[in-house]
C-alpha positions as CSV (number, residue, x, y, z in Angstrom):
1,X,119.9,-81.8,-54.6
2,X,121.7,-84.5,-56.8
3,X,119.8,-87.1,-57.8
4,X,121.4,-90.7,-58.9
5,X,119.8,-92.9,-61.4
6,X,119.7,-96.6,-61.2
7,X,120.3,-98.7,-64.1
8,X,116.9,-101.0,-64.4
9,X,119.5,-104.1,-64.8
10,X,121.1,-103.4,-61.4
11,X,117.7,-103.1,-59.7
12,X,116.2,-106.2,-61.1
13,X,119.6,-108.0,-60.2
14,X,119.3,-106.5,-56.3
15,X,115.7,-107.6,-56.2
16,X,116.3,-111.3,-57.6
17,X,119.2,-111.8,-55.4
18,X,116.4,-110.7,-52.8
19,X,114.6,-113.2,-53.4
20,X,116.4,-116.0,-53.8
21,X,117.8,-115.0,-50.0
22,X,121.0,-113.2,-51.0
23,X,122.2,-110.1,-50.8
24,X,125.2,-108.4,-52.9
25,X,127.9,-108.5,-50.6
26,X,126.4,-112.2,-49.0
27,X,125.2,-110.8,-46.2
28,X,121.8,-112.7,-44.7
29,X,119.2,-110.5,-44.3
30,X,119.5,-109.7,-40.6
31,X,123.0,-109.4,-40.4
32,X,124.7,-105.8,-40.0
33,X,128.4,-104.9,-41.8
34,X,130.7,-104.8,-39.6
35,X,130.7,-101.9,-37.1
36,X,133.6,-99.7,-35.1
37,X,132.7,-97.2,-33.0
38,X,135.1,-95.4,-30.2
39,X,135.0,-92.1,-28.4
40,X,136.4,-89.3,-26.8
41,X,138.3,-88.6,-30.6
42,X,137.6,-84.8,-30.4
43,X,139.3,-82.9,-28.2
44,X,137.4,-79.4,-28.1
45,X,134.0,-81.6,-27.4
46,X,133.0,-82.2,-23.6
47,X,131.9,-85.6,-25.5
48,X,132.1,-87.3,-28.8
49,X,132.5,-90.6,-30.8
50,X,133.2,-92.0,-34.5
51,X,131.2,-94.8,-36.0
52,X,131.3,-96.9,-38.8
53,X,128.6,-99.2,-40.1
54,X,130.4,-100.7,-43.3
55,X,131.8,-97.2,-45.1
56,X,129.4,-95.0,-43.4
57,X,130.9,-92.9,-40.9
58,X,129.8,-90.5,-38.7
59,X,131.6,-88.3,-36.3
60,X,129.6,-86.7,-33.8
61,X,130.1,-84.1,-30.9
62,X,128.4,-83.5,-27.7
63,X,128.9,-79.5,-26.2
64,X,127.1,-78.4,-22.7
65,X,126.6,-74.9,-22.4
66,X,124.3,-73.2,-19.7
67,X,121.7,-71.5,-20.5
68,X,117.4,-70.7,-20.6
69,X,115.2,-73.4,-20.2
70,X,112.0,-73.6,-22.4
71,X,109.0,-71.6,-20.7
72,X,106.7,-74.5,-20.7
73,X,109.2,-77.0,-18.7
74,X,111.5,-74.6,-16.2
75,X,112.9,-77.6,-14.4
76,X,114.3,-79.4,-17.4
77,X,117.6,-79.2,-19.4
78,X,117.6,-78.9,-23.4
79,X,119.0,-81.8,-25.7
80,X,119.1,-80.4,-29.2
81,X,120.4,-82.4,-32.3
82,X,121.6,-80.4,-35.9
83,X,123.1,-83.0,-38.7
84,X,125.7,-81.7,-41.7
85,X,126.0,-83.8,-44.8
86,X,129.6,-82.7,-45.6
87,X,130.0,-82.4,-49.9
88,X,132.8,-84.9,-49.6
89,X,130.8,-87.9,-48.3
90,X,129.0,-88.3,-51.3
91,X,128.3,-86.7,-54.8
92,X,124.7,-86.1,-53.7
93,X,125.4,-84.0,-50.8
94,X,125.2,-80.4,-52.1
95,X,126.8,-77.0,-50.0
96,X,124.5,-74.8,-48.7
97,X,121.1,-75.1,-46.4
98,X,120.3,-78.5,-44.8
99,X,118.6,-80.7,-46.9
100,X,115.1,-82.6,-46.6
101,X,117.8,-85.8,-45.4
102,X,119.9,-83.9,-43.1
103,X,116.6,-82.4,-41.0
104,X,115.1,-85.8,-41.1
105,X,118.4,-87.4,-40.2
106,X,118.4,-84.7,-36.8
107,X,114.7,-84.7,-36.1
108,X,114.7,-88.5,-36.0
109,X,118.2,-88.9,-33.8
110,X,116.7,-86.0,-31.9
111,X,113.0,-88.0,-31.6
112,X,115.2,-91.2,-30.1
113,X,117.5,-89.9,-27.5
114,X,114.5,-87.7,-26.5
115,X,111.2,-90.1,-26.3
116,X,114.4,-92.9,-25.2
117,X,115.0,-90.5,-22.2
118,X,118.0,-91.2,-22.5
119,X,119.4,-88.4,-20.7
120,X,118.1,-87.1,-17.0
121,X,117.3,-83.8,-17.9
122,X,115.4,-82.8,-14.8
123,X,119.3,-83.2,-12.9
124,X,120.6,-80.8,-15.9
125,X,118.4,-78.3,-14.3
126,X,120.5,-75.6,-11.7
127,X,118.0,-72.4,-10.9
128,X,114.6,-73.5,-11.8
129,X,113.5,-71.2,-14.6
130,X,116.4,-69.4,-15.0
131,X,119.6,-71.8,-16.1
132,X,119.8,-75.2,-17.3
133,X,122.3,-77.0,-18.9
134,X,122.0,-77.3,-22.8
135,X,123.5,-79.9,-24.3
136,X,123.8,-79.6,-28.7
137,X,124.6,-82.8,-30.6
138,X,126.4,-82.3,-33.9
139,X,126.7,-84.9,-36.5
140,X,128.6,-84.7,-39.1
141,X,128.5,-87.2,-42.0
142,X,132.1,-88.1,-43.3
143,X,131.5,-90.8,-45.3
144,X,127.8,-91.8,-47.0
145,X,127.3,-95.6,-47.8
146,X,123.6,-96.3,-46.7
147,X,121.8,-96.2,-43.2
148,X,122.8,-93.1,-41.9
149,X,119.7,-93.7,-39.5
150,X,121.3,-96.3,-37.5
151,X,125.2,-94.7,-37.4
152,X,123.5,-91.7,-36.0
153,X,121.6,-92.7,-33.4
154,X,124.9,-95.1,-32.2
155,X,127.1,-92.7,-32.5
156,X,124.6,-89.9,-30.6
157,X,123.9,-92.6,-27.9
158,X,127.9,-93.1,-27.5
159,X,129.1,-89.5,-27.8
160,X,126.3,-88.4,-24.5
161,X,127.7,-91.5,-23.0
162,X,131.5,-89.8,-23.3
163,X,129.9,-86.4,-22.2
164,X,131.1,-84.7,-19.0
165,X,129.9,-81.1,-18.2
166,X,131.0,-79.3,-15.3
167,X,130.2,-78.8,-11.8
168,X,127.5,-76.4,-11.1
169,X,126.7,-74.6,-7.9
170,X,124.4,-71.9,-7.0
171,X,126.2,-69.2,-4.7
172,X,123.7,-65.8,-3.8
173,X,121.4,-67.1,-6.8
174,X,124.4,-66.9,-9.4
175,X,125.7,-70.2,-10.9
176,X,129.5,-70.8,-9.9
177,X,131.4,-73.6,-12.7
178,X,134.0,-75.4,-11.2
179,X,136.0,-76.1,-14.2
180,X,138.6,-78.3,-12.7
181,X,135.6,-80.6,-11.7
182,X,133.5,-82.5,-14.2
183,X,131.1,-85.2,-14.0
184,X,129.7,-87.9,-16.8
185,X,125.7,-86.6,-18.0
186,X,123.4,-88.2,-16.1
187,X,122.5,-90.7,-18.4
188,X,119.4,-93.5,-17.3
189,X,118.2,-95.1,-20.3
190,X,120.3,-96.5,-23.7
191,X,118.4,-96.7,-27.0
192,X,119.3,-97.5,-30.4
193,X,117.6,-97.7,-34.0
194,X,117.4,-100.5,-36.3
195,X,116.9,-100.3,-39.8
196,X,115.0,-102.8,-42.8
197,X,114.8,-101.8,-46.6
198,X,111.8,-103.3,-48.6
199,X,113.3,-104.9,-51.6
200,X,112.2,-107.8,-53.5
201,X,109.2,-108.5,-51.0
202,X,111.6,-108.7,-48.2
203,X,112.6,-106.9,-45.3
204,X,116.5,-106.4,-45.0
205,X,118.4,-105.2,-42.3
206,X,121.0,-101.8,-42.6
207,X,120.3,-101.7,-46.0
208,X,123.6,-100.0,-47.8
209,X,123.8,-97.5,-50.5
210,X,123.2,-99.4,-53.6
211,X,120.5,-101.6,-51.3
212,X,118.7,-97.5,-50.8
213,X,119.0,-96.9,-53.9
214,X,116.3,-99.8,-55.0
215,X,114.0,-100.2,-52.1
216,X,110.8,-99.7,-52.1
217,X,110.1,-98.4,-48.5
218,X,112.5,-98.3,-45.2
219,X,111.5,-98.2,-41.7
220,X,114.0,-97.2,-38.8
221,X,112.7,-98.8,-35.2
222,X,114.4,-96.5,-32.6
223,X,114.2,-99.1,-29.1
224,X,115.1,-99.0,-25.7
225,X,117.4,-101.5,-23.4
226,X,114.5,-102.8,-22.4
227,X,112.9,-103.8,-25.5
228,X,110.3,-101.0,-25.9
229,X,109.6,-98.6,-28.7
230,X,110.7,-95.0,-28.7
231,X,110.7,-93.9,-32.0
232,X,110.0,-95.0,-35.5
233,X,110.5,-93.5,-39.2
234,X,108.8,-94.5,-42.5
235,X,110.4,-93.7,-45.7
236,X,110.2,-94.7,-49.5
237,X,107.4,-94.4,-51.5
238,X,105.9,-97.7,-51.4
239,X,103.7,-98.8,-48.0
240,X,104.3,-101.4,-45.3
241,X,101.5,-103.9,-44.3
242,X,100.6,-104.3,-40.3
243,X,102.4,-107.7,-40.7
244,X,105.6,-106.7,-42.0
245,X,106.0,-103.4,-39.7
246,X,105.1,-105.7,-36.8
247,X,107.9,-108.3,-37.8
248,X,110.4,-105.6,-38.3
249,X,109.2,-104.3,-34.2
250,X,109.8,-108.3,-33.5
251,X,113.5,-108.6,-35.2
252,X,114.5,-104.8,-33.6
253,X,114.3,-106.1,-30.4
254,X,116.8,-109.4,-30.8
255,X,119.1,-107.5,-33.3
256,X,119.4,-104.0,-31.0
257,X,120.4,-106.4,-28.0
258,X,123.4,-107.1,-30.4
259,X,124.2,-103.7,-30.8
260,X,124.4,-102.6,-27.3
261,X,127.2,-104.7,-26.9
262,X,129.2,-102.1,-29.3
263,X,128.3,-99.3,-26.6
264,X,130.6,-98.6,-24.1
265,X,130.0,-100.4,-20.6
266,X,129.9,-97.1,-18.3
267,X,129.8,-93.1,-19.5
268,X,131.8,-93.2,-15.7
């Protein structure tokens, strides 16, 4: 895996600007780049969607497919996340095996959606024990600027949003698809993830590249519509005190209220 050294004058300039309040490309330390997002842009996925947060872009794809359910819960659909750090977003993405990033990057989209319950997988279930519907989330990183965290779990929440599977019956215990009739995932809770580099003493808000490249420590707050907690990733090698992980928790909930608005209003 590449790894990309940091002049010591651009990291003492990134943490003075820090504190002094200022960021590099003047945004305050709360505030997001600007973000795009639309869906339904692949047309072999049952469900899909394209963010950007600044030049980070994600496309990701949602595809059902029936199959077995897990042993240990026979009445419950499977959601299953796999990431892909394509060479061509950035010089430090390397062919081959996933990464330490790209497993985190799934694991921790995975751990949102999931814990978020964001989708109804008990209704994905159609013979108990025997089929289920599975539903695998790909994302694949097109374009690598910083905060991958926060484009994936967006772009995730948006593409199961856009995701219709078909219509299932049971006929003489064999499942019967109805291709010509397709209905949105049952979809009952939204969640989204938030976040804050540690640089200078401060936490900052969707930190980009050159901001990763310097911090100290990042946390990503995965939160529910409703303002609780559903996941939560610590990175970096420096630690976070109680008080700053706790103000992070407090910011997550006013600044992910902002980002719902980006989702769409209905996955009807």
């Amino acid at each position: 895996m590449g790894v990309t050294i940091i002049p010591e004058i651009i990291r003492e300039s990134l943490n003075n600007l820090v504190k002094n309040g200022e960021r590099s490309d003047d945004r305050s330390f709360d505030d997001y780049r600007d973000i795009y997002l639309e869906t339904g842009v692949i047309s072999k996925a049952e469900g899909s969607a394209r963010v950007k947060i600044g030049k980070t872009q994600i496309m990701v794809g949602a595809k059902p497919q029936i199959g077995e359910p897990f042993s240990d819960t026979p009445n419950v659909g499977v959601l299953m996340t796999n990431s892909e750090l394509i060479p061509m977003a950035s010089p430090d993405f390397e062919p081959g095996p996933p990464d330490e990033r790209s497993v985190e990057l799934a694991r921790v989209t995975d751990r949102c959606m999931r814990e978020a319950g964001v989708v109804d997988l008990e209704k994905l279930c159609i013979i108990e024990g025997k089929k289920v519907w599975m539903i695998f989330l790909d994302l694949h990183i097109i374009d690598y600027d910083g905060n991958l965290m926060d484009a994936a779990v967006l772009g995730s929440m948006a593409a199961l949003m856009d995701t219709k599977i078909q219509e299932a019956k049971v006929v003489d215990d064999e499942v019967v698809i109805d291709p010509e009739k397709k209905v949105p995932l049952p979809i009952k809770e939204k969640a989204l993830m938030c976040t804050f580099a540690k640089i200078g003493g401060e936490l900052i808000v969707d930190p980009s590249l050159e901001e990763e490249q310097v911090m100290d420590a990042r946390i990503s707050i995965g939160m529910r519509a409703d303002g609780s907690i559903c996941a939560m990733q610590k990175g970096g090698m420096q630690p976070l005190t109680k008080d700053e992980i706790l103000k992070a928790v407090e910011r997550t909930g006013e600044i992910t209220k902002k980002l719902m608005e980006h989702l769409p209003q209905n996955n009807q």
